[in-house]
C-alpha positions as CSV (number, residue, x, y, z in Angstrom):
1,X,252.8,-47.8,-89.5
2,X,250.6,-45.1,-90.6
3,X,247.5,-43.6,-88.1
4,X,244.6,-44.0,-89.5
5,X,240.7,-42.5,-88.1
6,X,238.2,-44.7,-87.4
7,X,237.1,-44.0,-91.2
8,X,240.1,-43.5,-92.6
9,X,240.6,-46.4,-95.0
10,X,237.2,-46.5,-96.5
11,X,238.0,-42.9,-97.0
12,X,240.7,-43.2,-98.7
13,X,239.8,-46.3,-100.8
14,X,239.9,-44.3,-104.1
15,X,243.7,-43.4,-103.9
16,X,244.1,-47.5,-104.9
17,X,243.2,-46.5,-107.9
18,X,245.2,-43.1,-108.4
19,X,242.2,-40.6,-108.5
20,X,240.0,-38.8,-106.1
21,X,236.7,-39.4,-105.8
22,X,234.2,-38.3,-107.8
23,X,231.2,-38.7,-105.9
24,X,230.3,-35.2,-104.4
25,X,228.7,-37.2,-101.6
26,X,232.3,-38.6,-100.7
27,X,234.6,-35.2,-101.0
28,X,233.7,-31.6,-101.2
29,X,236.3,-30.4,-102.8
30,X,239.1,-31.8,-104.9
31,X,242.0,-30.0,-107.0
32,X,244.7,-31.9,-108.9
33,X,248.0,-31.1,-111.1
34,X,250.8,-32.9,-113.2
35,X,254.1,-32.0,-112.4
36,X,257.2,-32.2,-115.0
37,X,259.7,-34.7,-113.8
38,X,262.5,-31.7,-112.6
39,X,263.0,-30.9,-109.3
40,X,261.7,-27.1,-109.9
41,X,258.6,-28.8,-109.5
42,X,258.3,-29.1,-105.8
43,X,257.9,-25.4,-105.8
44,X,255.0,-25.2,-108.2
45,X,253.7,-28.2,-106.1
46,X,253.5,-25.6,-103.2
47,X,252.3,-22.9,-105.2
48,X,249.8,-25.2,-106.6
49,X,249.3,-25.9,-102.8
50,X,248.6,-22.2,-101.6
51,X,246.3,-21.5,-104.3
52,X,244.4,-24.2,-103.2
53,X,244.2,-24.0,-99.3
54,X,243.3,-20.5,-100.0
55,X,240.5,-21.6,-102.4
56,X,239.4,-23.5,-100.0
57,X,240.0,-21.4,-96.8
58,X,242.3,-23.4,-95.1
59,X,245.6,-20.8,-95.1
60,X,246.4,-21.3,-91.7
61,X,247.5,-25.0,-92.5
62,X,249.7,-24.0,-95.4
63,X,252.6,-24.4,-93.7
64,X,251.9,-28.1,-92.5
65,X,250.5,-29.2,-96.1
66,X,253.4,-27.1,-97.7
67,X,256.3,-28.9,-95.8
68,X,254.5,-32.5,-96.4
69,X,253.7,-31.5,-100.3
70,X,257.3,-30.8,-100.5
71,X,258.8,-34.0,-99.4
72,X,256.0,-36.4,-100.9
73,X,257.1,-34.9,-104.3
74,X,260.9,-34.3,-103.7
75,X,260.7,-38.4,-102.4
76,X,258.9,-39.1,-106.0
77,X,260.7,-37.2,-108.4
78,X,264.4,-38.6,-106.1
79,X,263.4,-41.6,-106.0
80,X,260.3,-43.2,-108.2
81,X,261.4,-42.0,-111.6
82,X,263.5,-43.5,-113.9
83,X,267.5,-42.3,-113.7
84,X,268.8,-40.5,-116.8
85,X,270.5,-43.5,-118.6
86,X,267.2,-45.8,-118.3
87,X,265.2,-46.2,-121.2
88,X,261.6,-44.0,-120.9
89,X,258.4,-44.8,-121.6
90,X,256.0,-42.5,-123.8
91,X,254.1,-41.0,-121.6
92,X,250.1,-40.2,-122.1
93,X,250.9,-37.4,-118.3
94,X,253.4,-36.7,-116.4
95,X,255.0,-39.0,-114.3
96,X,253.8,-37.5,-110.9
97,X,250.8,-35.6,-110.0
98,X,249.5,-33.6,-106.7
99,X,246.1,-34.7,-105.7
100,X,244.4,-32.8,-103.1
101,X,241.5,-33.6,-101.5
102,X,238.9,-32.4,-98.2
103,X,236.6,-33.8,-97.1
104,X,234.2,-32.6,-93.7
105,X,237.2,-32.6,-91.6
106,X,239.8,-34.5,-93.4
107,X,242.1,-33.1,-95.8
108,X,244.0,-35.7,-98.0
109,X,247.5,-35.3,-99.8
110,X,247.9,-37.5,-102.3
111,X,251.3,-38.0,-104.9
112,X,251.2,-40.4,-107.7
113,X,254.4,-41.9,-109.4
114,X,254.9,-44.2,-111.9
115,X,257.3,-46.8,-109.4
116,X,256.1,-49.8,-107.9
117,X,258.6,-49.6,-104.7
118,X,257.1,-48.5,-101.4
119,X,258.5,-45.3,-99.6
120,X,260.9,-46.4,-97.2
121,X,262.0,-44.5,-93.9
122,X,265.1,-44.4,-92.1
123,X,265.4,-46.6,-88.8
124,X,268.5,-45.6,-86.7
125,X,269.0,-42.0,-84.7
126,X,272.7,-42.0,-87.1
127,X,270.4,-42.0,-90.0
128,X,268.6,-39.1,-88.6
129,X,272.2,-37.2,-88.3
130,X,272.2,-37.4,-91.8
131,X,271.3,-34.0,-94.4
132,X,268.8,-35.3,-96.4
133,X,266.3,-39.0,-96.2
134,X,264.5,-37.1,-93.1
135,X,261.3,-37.0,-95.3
136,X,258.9,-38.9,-94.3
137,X,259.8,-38.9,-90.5
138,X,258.8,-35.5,-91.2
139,X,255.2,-36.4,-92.9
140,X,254.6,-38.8,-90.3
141,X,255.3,-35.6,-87.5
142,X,253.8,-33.0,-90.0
143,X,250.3,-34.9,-90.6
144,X,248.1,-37.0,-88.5
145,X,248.8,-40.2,-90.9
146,X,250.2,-41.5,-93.7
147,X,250.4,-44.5,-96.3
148,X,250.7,-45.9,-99.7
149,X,249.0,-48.1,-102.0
150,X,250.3,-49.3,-105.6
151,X,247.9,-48.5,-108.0
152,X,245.0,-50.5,-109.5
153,X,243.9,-51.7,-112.6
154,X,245.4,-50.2,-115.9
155,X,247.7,-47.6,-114.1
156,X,251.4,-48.5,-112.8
157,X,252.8,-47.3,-110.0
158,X,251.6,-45.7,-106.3
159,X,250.4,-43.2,-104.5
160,X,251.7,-41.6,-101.3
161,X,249.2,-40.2,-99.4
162,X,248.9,-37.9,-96.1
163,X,246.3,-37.1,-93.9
164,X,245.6,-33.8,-92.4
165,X,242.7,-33.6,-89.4
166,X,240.8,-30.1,-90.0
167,X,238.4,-29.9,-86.6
């Protein structure tokens, strides 16, 4: 079960609907990107992700944000998009997109995919043996929360979001 502040879900009420805020009251700064549906794409993700901390001047939690960046995507674009042989949908974007956003305090993660299925995480210490599915174990020892919503409205899928404390 994610952590969540005492303001946490009014916070992040927008990602039901796949978008930051808009209301500068709400979020001082937001940044957002579409990334292709290849796995090279978890490194632009990062570099997407440096550019921005530093924008912002938060470098010293690259590392944190990178390693949690990394697995939100590599969990969407492994498991949330359509396999080869399925039949794809035009698409108006890309199927997944990096949302970043900070507010006083709070910095917000947020991956959007086009499936309806909830991340799941492994449960036994064997599965924990294993080389790869350690992903969001680490986003939930990485950040100070984490969660997901399907989306709202006109747009299919979810978001997977994480929560980074700044003070």
């Amino acid at each position: 079960m994610p952590r969540m502040g005492p303001n946490g879900s009014t916070m992040l009420e927008p990602l039901r609907q796949g978008l930051p805020p808009f209301d500068p009251a709400a979020v001082s700064s937001s940044a957002s990107c579409a990334l292709p549906a290849r796995f090279e794409a978890v490194r632009g993700a990062r570099l997407f992700t440096k550019n921005t901390l530093g924008q912002w001047q938060l470098d010293e939690r690259f590392d944190d944000v990178a390693l949690v960046v990394s697995e939100l995507v590599t969990n969407a674009l492994r498991h949330a998009l359509p396999s080869d042989g399925a039949p794809h949908e035009p698409a108006k974007e890309a199927p997944v997109r990096l949302h970043l956003m900070r507010w006083t305090g709070r910095l917000v993660c947020a991956v959007r995919d086009p499936s309806h299925d909830g991340p799941r995480s492994r449960q036994s210490e064997e599965d924990f043996a294993a080389e790869s599915g350690r992903g969001l174990f680490l986003v939930d020892s990485f950040s100070d929360g984490w969660g997901w919503h399907p989306l709202a409205g006109s747009l299919r899928g979810k978001v997977v979001w994480a929560l980074f404390r700044l003070n």
